[in-house]
N, C-alpha and C positions, 0 to 999 in steps of 0.2 A: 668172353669179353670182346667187345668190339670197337676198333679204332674210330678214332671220331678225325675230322679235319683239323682241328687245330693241336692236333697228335704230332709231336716229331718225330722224325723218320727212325729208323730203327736202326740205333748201332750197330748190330749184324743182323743180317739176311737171315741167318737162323744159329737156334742156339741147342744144342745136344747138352742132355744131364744125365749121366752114366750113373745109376745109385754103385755102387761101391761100398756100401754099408756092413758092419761086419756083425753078426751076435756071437755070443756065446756056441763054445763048441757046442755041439748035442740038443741045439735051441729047436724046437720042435717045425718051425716054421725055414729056417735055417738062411742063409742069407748070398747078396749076391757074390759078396767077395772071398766065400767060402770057395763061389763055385768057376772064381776067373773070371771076375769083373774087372778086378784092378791091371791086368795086362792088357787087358781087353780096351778101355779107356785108353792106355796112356796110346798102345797102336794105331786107335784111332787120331788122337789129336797131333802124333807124327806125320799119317799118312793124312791127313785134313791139308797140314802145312807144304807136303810136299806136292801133294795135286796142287796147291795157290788157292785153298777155299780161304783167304784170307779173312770173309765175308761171313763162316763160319766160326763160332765158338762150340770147343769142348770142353765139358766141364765134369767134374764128378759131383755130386749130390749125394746126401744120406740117401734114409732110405726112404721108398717110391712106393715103398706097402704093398709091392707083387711078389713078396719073398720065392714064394712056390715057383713062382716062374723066371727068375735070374737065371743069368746074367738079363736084367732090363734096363732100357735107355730111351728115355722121350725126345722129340725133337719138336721145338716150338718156331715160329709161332702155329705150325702145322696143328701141335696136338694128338701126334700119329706115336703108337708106343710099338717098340720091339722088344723082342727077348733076341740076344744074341748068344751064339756057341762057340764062336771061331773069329780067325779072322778075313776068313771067305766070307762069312756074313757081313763082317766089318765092310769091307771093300765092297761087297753089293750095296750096301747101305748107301755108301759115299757117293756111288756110280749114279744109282737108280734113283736114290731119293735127293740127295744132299746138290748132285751136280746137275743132274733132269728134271728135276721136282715132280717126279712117278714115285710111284710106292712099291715096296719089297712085300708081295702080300702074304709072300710063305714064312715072313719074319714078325708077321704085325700082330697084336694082342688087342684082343677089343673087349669092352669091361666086363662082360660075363665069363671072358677066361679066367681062371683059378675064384680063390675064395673073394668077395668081398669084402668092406671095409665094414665093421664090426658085427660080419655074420660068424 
């Protein structure tokens, strides 16, 4: 998608969608909040507040359809997706992508990682 001029300006500078999604135990695909998404979000949207990314939103989101690869989290309007582990990652996120607008490249998923959408 791309903006046009007569676009209003964007309520935040950028907006984070942590899936948090949860299946069934033993789901063969299995999911992120199985694997510590959901602590993983809320530390992020703490630590967002306390750096003053005021300008940032975090949010949780179903699911983002990378099950294999959770914990996953997009950040728009970038378009740039992570898998996170920690919350070392977390904070490199914040640092390098969210506060520098650089990219985390040892964190980032590009669409040929894991399986596709209805391969």
């Amino acid at each position: 998608m791309t903006s046009r001029p007569d676009d209003p300006a964007p309520y935040y500078r950028a907006h984070v969608f942590a899936c948090v999604n949860e299946r069934p135990a033993g789901h063969k695909r299995g999911s992120c909040k199985e694997r510590g998404a959901e602590p993983l979000r809320n530390y992020m949207k703490s630590r967002a507040k306390e750096l003053g990314l005021g300008d940032v939103r975090v949010n949780q989101s179903g699911c983002l359809d990378r099950c294999e690869l959770g914990p996953v989290m997009v950040v728009y309007p970038d378009g740039v997706w992570y898998r996170v582990g920690s919350t070392a990652d977390i904070d490199e996120i914040l640092e390098v992508h969210l506060k520098r607008g650089e990219r985390v490249a040892r964190l980032m998923l590009r669409p040929e990682d894991g399986p596709l959408k209805g391969a």
